[in-house]
DRENFI-812483 format. One record per residue (C-alpha): x, y, z. Coordinates in steps of 0.5 Angstrom, whole numbers, plus 2048, in hexadecimal, padded with zeros to 3 digits. Last residue first. Example, Ala and Ser with C-alpha at 12.3 -4.5 7.8 and 13.67 -1.06 7.14 Angstrom:
BEGIN
> 81B 7FE 80E
> 819 7F7 810
***
This chain:
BEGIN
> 827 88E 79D
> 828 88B 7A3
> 822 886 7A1
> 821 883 7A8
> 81E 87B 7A7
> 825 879 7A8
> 824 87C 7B0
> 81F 877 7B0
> 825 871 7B0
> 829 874 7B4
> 822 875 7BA
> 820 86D 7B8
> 827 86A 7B9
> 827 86C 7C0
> 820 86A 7C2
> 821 864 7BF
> 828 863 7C3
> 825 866 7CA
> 81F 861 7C8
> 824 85B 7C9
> 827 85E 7CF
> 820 85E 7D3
> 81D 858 7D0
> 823 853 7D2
> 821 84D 7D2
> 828 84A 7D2
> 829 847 7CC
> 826 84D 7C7
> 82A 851 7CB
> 830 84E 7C9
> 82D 84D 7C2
> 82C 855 7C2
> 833 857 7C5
> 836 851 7C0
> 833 854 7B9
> 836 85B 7BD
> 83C 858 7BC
> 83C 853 7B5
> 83A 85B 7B2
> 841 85E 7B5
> 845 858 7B2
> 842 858 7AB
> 844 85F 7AA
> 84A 85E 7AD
> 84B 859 7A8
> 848 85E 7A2
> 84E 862 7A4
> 853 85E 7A4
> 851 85A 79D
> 84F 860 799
> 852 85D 792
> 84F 855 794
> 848 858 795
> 848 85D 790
> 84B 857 78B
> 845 851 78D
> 840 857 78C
> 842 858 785
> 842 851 782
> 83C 84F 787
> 838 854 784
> 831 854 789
> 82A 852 78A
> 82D 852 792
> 82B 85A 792
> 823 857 793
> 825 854 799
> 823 859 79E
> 81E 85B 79B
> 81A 855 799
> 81C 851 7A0
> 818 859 7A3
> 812 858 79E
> 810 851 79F
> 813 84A 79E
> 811 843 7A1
> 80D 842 79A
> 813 845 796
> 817 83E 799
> 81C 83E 79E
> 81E 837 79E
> 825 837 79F
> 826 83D 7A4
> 82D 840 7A5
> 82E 841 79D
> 829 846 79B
> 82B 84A 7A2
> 831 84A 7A0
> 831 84C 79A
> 82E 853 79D
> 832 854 7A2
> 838 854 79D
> 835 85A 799
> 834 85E 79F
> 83B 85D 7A0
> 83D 85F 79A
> 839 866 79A
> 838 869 7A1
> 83E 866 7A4
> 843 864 7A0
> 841 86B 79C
> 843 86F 7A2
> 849 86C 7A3
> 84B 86D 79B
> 848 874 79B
> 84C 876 7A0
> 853 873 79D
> 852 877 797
> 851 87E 79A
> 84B 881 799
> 845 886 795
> 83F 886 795
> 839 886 790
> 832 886 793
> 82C 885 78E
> 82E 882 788
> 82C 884 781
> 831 882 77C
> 831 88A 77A
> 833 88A 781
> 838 885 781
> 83C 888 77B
> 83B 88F 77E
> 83F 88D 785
> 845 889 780
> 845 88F 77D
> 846 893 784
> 84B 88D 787
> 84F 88E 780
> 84E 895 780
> 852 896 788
> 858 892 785
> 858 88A 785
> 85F 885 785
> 85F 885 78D
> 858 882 78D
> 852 882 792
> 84D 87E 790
> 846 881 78E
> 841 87E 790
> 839 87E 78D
> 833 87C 791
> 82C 87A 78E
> 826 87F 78C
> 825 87D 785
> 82B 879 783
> 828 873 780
> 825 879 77B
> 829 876 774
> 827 86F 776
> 82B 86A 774
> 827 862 774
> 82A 860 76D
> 831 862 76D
> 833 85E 772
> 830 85C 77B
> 82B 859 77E
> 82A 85C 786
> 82B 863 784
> 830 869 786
> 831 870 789
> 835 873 78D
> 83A 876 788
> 842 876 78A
> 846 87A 788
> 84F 87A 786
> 852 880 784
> 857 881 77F
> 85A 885 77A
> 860 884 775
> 865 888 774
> 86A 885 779
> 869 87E 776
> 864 879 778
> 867 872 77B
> 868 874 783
> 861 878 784
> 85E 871 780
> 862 86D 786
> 85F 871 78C
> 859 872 789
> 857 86A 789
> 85B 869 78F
> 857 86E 794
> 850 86E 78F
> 84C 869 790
> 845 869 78C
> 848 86B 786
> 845 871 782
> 84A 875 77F
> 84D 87B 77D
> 852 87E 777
> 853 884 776
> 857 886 76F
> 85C 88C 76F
> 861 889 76B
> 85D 884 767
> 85B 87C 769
> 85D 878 763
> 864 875 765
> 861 873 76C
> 85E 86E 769
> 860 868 76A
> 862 86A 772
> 85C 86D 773
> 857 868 770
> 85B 864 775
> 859 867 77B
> 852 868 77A
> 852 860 779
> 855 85F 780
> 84E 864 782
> 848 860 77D
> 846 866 779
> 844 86B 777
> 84B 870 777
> 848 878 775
> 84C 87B 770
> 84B 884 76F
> 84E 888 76B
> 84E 883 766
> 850 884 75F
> 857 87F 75F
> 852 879 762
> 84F 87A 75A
> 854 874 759
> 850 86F 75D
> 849 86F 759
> 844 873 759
> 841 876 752
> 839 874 753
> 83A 879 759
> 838 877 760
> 830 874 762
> 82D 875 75C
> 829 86F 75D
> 82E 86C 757
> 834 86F 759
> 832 86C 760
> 82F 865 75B
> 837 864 757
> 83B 867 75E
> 838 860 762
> 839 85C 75D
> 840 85D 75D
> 841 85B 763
> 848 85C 765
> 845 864 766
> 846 86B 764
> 841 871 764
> 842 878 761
> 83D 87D 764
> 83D 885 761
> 838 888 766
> 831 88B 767
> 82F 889 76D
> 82B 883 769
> 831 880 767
> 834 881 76F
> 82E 87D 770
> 830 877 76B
> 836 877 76D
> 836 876 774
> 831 871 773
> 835 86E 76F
> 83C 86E 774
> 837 86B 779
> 833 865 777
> 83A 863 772
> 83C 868 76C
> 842 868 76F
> 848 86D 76D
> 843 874 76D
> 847 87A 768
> 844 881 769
> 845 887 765
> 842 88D 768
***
């Protein structure tokens, strides 16, 4: 296939160089030309990218921040052709397909997913084409999408590599992603914030494991929380609840509600060991 990435950022390379290495025709797009110059020169797309080539695409993935996303749809809706699926990797999704699904034309195609995978640092410099090897894959409903757009979407994550790809609604993924992505990432700067004088002397594998997502893209991070506010809030709320449970049995010396609570966690935590494959 003729396939088109837009941001040739952490994500949108590793795309691209993969999909590359499968065997397809990739075309690269990003405001840094820098950073299409050095991927037409590691053979990451095509030497002949540039935006016109969209007209040629079967396949146009969207790699970069959510609003802009949006607005490279908006400008360049003129260049996708009839037939075209276009699909994108934000982290949120019921305000970011919501508005793509009111730009795009009948003949357009759409259907919006998101990869499971990430690294701390990001840009071009630290892709990595097997990132995906053995991570989750979704696939958001759409109203904009026929059976082979989902089948399509479906082979591209294969060929990408991950292990489990599934299927659901938009506003799903956001109350899960609030609680099991974002806020995991709040906890982790708040630990790092909390206490004045952590140093890495006072530090073992677990303040190392918890914090490791606080290495984080503050641009990008600062839009996924603000664009999912509500349901990263409930989020939030649910976690200060059980926060409190421990702190009160932890203030009145309550041994046998507090092993309640880790007993608890320790049986949801081992059914994540069970590899359902």
């Amino acid at each position: 296939m003729k396939i088109f990435v837009v941001g040739l950022g952490l994500m949108g390379a590793s795309y691209a160089e993969k999909l590359t290495l499968k065997g397809h025709q990739v075309y690269g797009y990003d405001v840094n030309k820098a950073n299409v110059f050095q991927a037409e020169k590691d053979g990451v797309i095509l030497e002949t990218s540039n935006l016109s080539l969209l007209s040629l695409a079967d396949v146009v993935i969207l790699a970069m921040y959510p609003k802009q996303n949006v607005t490279f749809v908006k400008d360049h809706l003129h260049l996708f052709k009839k037939g075209v699926l276009l699909t994108d990797i934000s982290g949120v999704k019921e305000t970011i397909v919501s508005q793509i699904e009111s730009l795009i034309r009948e003949n357009i195609h759409f259907v919006s997913h998101h990869p499971m995978a990430g690294r701390a640092k990001k840009g071009y410099d630290f892709r990595d084409p097997n990132m995906f090897l053995n991570n989750h894959f979704l696939i958001i409903e759409s109203k904009r999408a026929t059976l082979s757009d989902y089948e399509l979407l479906e082979i591209i994550g294969k060929q990408l590599g991950f292990k489990t790809i599934t299927k659901i609604s938009a506003e799903k993924h956001d109350q899960m992603i609030a609680y099991t992505s974002q806020l995991t990432h709040v906890i982790a700067v708040s630990l790092m914030l909390g206490h004045e004088d952590v140093s890495r002397e006072f530090t073992g594998d677990s303040f190392r494991d918890l914090t490791r997502i606080a290495h984080i893209n503050e641009t990008l991070w600062s839009e996924l929380f603000l664009s999912n506010q509500t349901y990263l809030l409930e989020a939030i709320q649910q976690f200060k609840d059980q926060l409190l449970k421990i702190e009160d049995a932890i203030i009145n010396q309550d041994t046998k509600t507090l092993e309640e609570l880790l007993k608890t966690s320790r049986e949801k935590r081992k059914a994540f060991e069970h590899d359902p494959s």
